[in-house]
Biopython code that builds the backbone (N, CA, C, O; Angstrom):
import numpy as np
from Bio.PDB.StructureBuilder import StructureBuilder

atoms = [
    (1, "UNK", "N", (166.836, 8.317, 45.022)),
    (1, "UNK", "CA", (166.099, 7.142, 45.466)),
    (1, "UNK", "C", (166.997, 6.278, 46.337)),
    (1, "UNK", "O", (168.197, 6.117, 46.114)),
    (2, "UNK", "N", (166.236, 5.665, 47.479)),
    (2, "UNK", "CA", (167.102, 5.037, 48.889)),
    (2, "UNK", "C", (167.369, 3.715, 48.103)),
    (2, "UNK", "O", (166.499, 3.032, 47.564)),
    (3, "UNK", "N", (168.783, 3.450, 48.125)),
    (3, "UNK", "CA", (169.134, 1.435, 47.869)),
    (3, "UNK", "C", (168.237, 0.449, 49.082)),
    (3, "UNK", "O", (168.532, 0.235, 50.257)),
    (4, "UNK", "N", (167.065, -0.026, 48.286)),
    (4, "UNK", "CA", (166.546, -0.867, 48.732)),
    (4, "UNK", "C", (167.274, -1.641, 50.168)),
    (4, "UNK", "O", (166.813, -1.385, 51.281)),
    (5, "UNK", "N", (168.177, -2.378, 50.035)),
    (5, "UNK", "CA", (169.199, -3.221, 50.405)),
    (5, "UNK", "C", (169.855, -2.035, 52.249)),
    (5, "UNK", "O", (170.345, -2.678, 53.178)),
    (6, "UNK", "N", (169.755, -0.941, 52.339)),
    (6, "UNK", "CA", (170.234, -0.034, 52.700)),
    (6, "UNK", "C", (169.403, 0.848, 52.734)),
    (6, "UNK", "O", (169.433, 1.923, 52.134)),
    (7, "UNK", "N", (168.182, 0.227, 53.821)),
    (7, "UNK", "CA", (167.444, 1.392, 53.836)),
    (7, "UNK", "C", (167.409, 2.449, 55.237)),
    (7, "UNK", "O", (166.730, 3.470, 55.348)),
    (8, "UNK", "N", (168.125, 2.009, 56.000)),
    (8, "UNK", "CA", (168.503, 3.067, 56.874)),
    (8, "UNK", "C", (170.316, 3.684, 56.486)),
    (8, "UNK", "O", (171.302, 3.160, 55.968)),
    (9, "UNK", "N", (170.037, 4.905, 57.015)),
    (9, "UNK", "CA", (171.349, 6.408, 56.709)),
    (9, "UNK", "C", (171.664, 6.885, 57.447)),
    (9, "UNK", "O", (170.865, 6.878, 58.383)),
    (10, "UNK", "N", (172.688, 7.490, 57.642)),
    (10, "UNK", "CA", (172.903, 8.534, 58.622)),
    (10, "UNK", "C", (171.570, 9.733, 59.130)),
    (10, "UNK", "O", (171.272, 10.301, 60.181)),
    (11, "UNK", "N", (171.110, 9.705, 57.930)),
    (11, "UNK", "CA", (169.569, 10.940, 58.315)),
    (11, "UNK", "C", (168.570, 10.161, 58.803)),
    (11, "UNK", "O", (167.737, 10.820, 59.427)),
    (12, "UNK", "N", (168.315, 8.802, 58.735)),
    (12, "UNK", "CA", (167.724, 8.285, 59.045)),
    (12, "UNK", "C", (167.229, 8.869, 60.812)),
    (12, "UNK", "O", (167.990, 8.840, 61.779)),
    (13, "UNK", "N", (165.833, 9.345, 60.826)),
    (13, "UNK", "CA", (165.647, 9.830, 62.296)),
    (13, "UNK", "C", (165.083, 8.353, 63.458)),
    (13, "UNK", "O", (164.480, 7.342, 63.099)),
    (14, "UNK", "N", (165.574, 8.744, 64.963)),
    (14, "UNK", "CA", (165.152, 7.839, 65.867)),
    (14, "UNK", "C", (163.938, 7.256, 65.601)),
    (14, "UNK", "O", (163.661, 6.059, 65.663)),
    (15, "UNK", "N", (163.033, 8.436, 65.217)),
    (15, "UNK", "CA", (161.731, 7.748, 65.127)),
    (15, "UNK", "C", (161.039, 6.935, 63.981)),
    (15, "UNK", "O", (160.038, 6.224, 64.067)),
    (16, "UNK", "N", (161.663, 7.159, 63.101)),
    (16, "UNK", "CA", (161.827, 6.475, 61.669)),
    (16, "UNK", "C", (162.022, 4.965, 61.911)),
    (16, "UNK", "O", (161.330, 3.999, 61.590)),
    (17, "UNK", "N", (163.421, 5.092, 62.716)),
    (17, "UNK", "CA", (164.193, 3.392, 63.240)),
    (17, "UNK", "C", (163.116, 2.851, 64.347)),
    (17, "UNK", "O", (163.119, 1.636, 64.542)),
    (18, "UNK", "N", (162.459, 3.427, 64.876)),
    (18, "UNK", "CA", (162.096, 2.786, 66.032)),
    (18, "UNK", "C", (160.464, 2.364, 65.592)),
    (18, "UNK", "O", (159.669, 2.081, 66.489)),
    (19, "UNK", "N", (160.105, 2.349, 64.358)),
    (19, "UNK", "CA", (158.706, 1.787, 63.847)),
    (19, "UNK", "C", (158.691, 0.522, 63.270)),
    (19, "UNK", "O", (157.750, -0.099, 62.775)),
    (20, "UNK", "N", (160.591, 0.040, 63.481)),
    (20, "UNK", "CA", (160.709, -1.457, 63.230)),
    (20, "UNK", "C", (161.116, -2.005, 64.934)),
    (20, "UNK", "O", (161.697, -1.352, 65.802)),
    (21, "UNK", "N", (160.753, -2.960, 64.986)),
    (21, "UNK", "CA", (160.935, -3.403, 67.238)),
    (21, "UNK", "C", (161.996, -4.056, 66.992)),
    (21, "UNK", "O", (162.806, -3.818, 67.887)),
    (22, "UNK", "N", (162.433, -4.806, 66.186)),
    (22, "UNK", "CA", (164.025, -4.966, 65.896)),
    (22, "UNK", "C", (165.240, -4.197, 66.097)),
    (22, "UNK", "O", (166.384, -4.552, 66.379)),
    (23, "UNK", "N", (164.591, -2.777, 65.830)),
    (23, "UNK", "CA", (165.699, -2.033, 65.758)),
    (23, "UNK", "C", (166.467, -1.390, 67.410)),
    (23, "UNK", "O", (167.646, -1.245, 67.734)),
    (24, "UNK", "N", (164.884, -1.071, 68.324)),
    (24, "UNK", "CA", (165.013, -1.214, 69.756)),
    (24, "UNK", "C", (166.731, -2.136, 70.387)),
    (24, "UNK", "O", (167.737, -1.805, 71.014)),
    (25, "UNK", "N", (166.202, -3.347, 69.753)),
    (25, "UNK", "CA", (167.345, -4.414, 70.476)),
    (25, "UNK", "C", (168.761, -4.222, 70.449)),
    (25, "UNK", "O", (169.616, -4.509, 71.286)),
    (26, "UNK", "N", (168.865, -3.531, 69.011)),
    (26, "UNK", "CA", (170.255, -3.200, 67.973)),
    (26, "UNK", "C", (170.393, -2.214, 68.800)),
    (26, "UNK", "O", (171.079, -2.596, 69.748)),
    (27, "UNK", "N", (169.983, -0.801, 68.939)),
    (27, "UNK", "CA", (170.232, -0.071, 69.357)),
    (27, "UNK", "C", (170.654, -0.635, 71.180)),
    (27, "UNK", "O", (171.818, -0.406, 71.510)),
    (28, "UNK", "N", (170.160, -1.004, 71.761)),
    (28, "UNK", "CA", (170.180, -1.130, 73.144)),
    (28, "UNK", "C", (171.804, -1.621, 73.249)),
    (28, "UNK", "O", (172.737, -1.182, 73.923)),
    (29, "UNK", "N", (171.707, -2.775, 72.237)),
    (29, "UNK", "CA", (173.304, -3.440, 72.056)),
    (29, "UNK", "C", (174.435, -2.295, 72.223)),
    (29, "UNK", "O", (175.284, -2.491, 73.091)),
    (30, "UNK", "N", (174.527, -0.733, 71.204)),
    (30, "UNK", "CA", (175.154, -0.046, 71.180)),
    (30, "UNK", "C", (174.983, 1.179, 72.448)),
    (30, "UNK", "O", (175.450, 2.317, 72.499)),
    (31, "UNK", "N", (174.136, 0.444, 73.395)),
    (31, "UNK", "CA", (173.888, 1.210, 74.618)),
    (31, "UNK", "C", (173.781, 2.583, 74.277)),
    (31, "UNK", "O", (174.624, 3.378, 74.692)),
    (32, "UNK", "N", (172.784, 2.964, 73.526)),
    (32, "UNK", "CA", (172.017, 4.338, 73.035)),
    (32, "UNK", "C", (171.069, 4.736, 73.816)),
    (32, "UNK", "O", (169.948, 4.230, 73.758)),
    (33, "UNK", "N", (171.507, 6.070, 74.984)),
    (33, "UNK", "CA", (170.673, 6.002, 76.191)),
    (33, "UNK", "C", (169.563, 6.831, 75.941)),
    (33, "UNK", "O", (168.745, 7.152, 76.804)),
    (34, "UNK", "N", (169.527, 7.266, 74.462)),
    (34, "UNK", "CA", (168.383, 7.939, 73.980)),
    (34, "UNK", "C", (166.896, 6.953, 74.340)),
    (34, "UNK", "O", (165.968, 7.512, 74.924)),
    (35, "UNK", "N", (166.811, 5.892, 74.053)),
    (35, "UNK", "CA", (165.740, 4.883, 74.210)),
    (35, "UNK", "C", (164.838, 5.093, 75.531)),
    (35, "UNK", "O", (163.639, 4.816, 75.559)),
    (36, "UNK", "N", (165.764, 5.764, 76.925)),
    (36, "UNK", "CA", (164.963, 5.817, 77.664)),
    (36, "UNK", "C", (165.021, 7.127, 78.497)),
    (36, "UNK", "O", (164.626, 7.356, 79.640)),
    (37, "UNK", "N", (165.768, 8.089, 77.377)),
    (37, "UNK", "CA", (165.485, 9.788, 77.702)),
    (37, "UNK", "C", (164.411, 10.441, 77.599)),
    (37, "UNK", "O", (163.941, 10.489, 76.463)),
    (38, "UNK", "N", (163.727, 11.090, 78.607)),
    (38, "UNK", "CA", (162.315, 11.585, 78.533)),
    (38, "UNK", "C", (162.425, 12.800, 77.536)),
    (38, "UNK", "O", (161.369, 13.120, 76.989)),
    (39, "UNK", "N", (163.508, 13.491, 77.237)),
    (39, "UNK", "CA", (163.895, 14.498, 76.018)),
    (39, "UNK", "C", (163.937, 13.688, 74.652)),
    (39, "UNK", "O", (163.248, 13.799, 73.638)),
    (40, "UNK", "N", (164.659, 13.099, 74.875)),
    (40, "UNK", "CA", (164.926, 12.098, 72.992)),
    (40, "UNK", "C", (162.586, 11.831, 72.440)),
    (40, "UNK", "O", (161.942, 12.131, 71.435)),
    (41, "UNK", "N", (162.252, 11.245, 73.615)),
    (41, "UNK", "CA", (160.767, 11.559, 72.873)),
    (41, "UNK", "C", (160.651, 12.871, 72.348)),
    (41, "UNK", "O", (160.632, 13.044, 71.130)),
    (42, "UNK", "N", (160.605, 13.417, 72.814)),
    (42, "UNK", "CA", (160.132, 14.459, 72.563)),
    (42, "UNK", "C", (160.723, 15.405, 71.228)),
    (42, "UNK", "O", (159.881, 16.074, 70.630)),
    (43, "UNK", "N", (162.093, 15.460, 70.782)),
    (43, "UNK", "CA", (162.863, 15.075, 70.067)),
    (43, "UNK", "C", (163.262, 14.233, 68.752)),
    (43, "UNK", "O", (164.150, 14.571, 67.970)),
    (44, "UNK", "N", (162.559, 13.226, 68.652)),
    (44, "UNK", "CA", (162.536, 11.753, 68.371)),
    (44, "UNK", "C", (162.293, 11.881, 66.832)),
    (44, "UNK", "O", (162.605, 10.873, 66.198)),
    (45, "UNK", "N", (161.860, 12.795, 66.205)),
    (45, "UNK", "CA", (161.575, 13.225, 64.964)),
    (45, "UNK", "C", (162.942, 13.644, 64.282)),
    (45, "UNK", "O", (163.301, 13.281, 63.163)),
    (46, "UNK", "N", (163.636, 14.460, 65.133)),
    (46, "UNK", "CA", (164.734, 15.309, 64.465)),
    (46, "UNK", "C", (166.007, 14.793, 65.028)),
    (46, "UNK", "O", (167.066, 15.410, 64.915)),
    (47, "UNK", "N", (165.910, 13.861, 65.524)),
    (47, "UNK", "CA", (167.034, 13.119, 65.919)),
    (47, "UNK", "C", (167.929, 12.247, 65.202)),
    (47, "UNK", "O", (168.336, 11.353, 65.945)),
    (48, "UNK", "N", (168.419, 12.173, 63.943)),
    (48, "UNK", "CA", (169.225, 11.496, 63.174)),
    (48, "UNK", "C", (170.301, 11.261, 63.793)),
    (48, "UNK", "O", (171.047, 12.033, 64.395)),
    (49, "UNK", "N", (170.385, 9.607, 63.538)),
    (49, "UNK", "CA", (171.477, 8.690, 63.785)),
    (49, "UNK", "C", (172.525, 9.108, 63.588)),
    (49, "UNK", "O", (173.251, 9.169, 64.581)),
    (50, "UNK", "N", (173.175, 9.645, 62.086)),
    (50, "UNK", "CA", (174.469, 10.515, 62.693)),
    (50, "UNK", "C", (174.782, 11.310, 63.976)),
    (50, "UNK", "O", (175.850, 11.272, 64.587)),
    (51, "UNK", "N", (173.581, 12.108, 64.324)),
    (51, "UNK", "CA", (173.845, 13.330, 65.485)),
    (51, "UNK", "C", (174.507, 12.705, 66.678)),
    (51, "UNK", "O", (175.474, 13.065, 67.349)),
    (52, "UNK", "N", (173.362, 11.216, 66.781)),
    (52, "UNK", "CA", (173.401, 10.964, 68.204)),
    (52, "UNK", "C", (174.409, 9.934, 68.529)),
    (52, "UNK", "O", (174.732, 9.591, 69.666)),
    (53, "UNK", "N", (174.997, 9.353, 67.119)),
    (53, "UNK", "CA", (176.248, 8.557, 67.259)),
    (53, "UNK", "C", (177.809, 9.514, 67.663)),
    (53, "UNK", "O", (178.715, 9.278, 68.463)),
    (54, "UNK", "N", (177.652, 10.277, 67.009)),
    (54, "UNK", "CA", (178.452, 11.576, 67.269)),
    (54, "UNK", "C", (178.432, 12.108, 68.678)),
    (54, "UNK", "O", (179.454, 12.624, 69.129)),
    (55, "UNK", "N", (177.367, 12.021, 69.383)),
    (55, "UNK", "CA", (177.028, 12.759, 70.640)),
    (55, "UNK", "C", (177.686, 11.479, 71.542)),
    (55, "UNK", "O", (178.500, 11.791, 72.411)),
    (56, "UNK", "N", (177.409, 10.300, 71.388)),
    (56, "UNK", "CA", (177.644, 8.731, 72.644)),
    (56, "UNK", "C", (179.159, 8.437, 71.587)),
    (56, "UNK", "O", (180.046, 8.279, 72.425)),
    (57, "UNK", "N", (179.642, 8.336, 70.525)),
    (57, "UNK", "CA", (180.905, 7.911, 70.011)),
    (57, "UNK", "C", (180.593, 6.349, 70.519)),
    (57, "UNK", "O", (181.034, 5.599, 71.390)),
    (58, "UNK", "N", (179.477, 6.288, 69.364)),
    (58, "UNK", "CA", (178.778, 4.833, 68.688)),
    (58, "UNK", "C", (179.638, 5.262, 67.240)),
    (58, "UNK", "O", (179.885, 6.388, 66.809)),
    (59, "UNK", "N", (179.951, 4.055, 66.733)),
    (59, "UNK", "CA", (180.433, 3.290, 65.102)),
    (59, "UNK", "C", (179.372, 3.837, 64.624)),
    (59, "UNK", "O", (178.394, 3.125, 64.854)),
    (60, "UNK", "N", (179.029, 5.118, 63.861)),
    (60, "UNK", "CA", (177.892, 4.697, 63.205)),
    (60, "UNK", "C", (178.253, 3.723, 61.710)),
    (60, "UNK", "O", (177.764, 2.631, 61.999)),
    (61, "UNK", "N", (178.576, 3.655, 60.949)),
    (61, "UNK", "CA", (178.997, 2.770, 59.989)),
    (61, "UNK", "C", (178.175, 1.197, 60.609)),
    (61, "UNK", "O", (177.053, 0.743, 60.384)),
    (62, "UNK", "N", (179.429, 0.641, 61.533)),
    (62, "UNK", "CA", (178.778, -0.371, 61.947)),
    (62, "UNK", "C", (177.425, 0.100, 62.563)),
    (62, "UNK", "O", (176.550, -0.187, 61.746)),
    (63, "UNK", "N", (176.948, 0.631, 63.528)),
    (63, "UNK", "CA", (175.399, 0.358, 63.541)),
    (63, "UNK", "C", (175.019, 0.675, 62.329)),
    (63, "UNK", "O", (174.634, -0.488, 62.208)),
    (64, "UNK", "N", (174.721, 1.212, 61.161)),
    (64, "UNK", "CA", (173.840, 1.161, 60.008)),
    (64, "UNK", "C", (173.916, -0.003, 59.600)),
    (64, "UNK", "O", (172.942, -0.755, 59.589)),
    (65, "UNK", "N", (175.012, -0.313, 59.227)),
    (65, "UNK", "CA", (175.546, -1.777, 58.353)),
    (65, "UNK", "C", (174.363, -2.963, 59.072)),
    (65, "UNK", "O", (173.578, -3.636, 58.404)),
    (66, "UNK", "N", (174.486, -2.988, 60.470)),
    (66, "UNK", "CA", (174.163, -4.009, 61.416)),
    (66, "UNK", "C", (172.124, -3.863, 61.310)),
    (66, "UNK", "O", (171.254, -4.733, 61.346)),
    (67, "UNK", "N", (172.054, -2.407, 61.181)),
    (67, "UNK", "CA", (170.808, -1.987, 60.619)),
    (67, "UNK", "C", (170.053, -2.568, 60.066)),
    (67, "UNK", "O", (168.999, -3.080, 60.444)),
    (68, "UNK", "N", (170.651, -2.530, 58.893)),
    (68, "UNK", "CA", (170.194, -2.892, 57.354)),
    (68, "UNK", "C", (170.384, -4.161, 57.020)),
    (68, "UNK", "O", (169.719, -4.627, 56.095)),
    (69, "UNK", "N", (171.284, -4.923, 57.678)),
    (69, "UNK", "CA", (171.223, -6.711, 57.447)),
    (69, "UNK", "C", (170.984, -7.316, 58.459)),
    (69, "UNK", "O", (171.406, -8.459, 58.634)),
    (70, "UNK", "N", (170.095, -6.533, 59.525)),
    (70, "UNK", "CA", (169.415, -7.432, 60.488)),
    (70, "UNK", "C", (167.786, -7.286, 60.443)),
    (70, "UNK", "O", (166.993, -8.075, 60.957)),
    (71, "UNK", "N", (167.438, -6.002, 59.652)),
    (71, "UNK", "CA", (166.336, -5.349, 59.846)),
    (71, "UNK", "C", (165.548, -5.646, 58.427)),
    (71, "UNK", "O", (166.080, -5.211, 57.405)),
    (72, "UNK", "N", (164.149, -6.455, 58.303)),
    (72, "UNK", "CA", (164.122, -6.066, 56.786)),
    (72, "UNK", "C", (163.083, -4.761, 56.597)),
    (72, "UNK", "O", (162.564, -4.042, 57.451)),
    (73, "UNK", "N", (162.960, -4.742, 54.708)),
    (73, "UNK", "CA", (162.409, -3.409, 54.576)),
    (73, "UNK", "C", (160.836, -3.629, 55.104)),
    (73, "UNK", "O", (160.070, -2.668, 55.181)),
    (74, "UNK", "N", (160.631, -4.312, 55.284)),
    (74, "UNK", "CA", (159.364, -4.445, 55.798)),
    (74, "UNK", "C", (158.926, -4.544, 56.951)),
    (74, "UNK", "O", (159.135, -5.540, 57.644)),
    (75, "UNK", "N", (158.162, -3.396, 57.388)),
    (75, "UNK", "CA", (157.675, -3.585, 59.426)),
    (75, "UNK", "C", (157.522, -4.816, 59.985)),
    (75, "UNK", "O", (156.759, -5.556, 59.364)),
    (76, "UNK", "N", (157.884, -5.138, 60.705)),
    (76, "UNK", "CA", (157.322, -6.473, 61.363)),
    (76, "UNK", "C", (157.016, -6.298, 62.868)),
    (76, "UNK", "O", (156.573, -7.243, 63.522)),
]
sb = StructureBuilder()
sb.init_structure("model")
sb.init_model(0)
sb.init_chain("A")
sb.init_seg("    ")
for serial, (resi, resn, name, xyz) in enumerate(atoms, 1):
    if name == "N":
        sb.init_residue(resn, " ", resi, " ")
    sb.init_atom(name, np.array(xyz, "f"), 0.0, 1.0, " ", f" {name:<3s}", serial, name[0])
structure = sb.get_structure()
């Protein structure tokens, strides 16, 4: 079971993060050029935040952290 408090992960997929519009902004901050790759749609399911922090050598640590105490668990 996911810690409330910490609800995005490394598995956490693009498209998962991107059903909060908060998360758009965060990401843009860490200049994640997935946001406006015509492949990453398409993609966008199986795309976990580890992969693609790994792929640009983004913090993932800090972006989750920044995630999860900027983002709440609830859509907005």
């Amino acid at each position: 079971m996911k810690d409330p408090k910490n609800k995005f992960t490394e598995n956490t997929t693009l498209a998962e993060l991107l059903n909060y519009p908060r998360a758009r902004d965060i990401l843009l901050k860490y200049n994640l050029p997935c946001l406006s790759c015509p492949f990453a749609k398409i993609e966008m399911e199986d795309l976990k935040i580890e992969n693609i922090c790994k792929m640009y050598e983004i913090d993932l640590e800090k972006l989750i952290k920044e995630l999860n105490e900027k983002i709440s668990i609830i859509k907005k």
